[in-house]
C-alpha positions in Angstrom: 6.2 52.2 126.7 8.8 48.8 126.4 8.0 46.0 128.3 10.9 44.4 130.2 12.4 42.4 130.7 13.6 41.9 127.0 15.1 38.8 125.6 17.3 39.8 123.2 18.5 37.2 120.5 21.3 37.2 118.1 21.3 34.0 115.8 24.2 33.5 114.0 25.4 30.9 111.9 27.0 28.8 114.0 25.9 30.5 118.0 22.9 32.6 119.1 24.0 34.7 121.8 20.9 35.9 124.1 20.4 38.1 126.8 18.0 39.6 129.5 17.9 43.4 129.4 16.3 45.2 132.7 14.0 48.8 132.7 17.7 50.4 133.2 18.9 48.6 129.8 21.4 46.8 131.5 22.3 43.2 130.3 21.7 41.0 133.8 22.0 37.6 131.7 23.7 36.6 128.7 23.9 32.9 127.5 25.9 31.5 124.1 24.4 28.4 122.3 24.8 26.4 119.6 22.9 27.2 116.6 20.9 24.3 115.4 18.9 24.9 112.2 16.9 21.6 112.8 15.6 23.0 116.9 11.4 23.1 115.9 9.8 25.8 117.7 9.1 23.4 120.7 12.6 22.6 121.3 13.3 26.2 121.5 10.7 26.8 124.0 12.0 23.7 126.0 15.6 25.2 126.0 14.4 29.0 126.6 12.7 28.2 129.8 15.3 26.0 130.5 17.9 28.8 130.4 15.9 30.8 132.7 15.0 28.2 134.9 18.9 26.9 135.1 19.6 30.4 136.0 16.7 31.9 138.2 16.0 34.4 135.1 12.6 36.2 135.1 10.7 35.6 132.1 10.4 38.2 129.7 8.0 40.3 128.9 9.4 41.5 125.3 11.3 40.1 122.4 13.4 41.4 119.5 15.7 39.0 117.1 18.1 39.8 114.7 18.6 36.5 112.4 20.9 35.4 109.7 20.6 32.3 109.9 16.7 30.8 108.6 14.0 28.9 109.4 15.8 29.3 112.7 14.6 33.2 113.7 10.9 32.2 112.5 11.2 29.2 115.0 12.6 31.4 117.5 9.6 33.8 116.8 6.6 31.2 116.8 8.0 29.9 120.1 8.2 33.2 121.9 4.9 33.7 120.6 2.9 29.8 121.6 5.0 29.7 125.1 5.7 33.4 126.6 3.0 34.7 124.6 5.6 37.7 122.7 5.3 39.0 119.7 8.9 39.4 118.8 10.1 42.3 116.6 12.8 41.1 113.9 15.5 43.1 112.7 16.0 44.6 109.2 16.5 47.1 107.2 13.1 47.7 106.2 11.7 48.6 109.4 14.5 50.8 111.5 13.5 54.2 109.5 16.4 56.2 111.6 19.2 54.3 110.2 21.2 55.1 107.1 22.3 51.6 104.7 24.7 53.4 102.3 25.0 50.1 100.0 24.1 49.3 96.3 21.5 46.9 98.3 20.2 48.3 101.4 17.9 45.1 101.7 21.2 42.6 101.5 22.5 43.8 104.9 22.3 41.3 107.8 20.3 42.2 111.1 23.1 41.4 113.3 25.1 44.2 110.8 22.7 46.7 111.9 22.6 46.3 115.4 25.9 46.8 115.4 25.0 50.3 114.7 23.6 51.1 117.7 25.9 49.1 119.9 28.8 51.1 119.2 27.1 54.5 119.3 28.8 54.4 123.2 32.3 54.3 121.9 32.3 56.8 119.1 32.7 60.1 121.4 34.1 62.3 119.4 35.2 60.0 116.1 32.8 60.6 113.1 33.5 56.7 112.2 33.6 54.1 114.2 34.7 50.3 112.5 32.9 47.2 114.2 35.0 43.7 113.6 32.7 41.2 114.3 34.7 37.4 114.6 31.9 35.3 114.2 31.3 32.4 111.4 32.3 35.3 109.1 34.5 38.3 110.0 32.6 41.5 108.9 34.3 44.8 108.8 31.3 47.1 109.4 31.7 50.7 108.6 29.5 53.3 110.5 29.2 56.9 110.4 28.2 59.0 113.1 24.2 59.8 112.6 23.3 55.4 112.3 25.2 55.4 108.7 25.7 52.5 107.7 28.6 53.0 105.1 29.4 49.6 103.9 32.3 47.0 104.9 34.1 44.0 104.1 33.6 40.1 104.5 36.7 37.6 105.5 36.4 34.1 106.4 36.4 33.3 110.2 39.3 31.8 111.9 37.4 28.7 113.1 36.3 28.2 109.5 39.6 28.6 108.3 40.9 26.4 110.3 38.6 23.3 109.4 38.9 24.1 105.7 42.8 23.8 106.4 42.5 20.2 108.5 39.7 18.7 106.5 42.1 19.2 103.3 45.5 17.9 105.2 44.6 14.5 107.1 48.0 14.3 108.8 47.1 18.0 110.7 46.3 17.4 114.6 42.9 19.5 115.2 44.2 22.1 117.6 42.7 24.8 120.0 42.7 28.3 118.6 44.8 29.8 120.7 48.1 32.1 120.7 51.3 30.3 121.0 54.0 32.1 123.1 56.2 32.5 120.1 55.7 33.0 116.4 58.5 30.6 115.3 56.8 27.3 116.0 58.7 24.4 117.1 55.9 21.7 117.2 53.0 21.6 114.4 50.5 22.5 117.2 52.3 25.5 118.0 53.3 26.4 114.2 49.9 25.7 113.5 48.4 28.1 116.1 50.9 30.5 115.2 49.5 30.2 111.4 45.8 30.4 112.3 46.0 33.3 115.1 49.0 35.7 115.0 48.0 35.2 110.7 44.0 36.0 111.1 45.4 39.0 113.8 47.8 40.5 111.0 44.9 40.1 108.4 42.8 42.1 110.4 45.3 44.6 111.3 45.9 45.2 108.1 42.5 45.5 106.6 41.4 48.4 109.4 44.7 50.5 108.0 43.6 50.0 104.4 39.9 50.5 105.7 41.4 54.1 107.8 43.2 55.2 104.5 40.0 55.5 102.3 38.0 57.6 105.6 38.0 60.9 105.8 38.7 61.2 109.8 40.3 58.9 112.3 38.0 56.0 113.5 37.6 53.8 116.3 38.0 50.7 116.0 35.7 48.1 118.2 36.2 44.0 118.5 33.0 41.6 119.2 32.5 38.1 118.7 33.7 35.1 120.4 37.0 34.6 118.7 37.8 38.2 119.5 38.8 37.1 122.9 41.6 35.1 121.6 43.1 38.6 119.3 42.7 40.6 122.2 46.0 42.0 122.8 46.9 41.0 119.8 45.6 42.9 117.1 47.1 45.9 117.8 44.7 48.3 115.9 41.5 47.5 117.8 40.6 49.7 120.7 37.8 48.2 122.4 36.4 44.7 122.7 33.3 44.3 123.9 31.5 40.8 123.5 28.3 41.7 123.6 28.3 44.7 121.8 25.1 43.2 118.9 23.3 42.1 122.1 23.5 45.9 123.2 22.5 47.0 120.0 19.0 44.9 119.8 18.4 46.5 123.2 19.3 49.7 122.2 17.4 49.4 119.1 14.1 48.7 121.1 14.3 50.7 123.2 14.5 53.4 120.2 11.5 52.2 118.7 
């Protein structure tokens, strides 16, 4: 039987996004923080308990990780393990049997890729296909059939990343806040920026989910997570859900699975 409460961890490149999940599988907590591949496995303890303490969290009883981003997930797991005394499960393809990795390299799919697959089983209904944008460090297109098939995807640069390749290359460019402009025409660099960076990155992703639709079979839905997806939303006007913590869902789901 699961222990709960489970901590569920989602490292990325840039944040891990963690939450506390109850007996009912119901997020009570969520916290965002910066991903810091130097953090030993002391420091993660340190900020762990902190997190819980901050916010009068229970401590949990259970872990599971997904991690792209190394040594930091085998800190995260030695820390659970000397401090809370968890063994965390991590996330891959090699040990989730019930799921389907339709790629020339099943192994080369990231953890957070695949908890995607169960995090969006709630808004497929009906739809055999169901495409996950995820705006993090990277933008992946994830492709899933109905049955946990993974079918494959596509990998764009992230908006934030973007953006600091643009002002690290131009010195005279004023770093800006990612955010929509109330016009496209700009009529101040900020603005023209902004309207460059976001109304741009929304019409890119647009315009990848049609050609992605064209090549399926049947209609998909279409689901936003990741921070920067709060800034598209209402903007991209082929996504039909946003849900930020759609990965963090997934591990839970995912466990509870198990």
């Amino acid at each position: 039987m699961p222990a709960f409460p489970l901590l569920a961890v989602d490292i990325g490149n840039t944040t891990t996004v963690l939450g506390l999940a109850d007996e009912s599988l119901n997020l009570t907590h969520t916290w965002r923080v910066r991903t810091n591949r130097e953090s030993l496995p002391d420091d993660l303890a340190l900020k762990l308990h902190g997190l819980f303490t901050l916010t009068g969290a229970p401590i949990p009883r259970a872990a599971i990780l997904s991690n792209v981003a190394p040594p930091v997930g085998e800190n995260f797991a030695l820390a659970l393990k000397r401090h809370f005394m968890i063994d965390a499960f991590n996330v891959s393809a090699a040990n989730l049997p019930d799921v389907s990795v339709e790629l020339d390299s099943p192994d080369a799919v990231g953890a957070d890729r695949l908890c995607n697959l169960f995090g969006a089983e709630k808004y497929m209904g009906h739809h055999e296909y169901a495409v996950v944008v995820d705006f993090g460090t990277s933008t992946n297109f994830d492709v899933i059939g109905k049955g946990r098939r993974f079918m494959g995807g596509v990998l764009a640069t992230g908006a934030q990343v973007s953006a600091d390749a643009l002002f690290s290359r131009a010195a005279k460019l004023p770093r800006i806040n990612l955010e929509a402009p109330t016009s496209a025409v700009g009529r101040n660099t900020v603005h023209a920026l902004q309207s460059g960076l976001v109304f741009g990155y929304a019409e890119m992703v647009d315009g990848l989910l049609r050609r992605i639709q064209a090549e399926l079979p049947d209609e998909a839905v279409n689901i936003a997570t990741g921070g920067f997806s709060r800034t598209v939303q209402g903007i991209c006007h082929e996504i039909d859900y946003y849900d930020e913590t759609l990965t963090l869902r997934g591990l839970v789901e995912l466990w509870a699975s198990r």
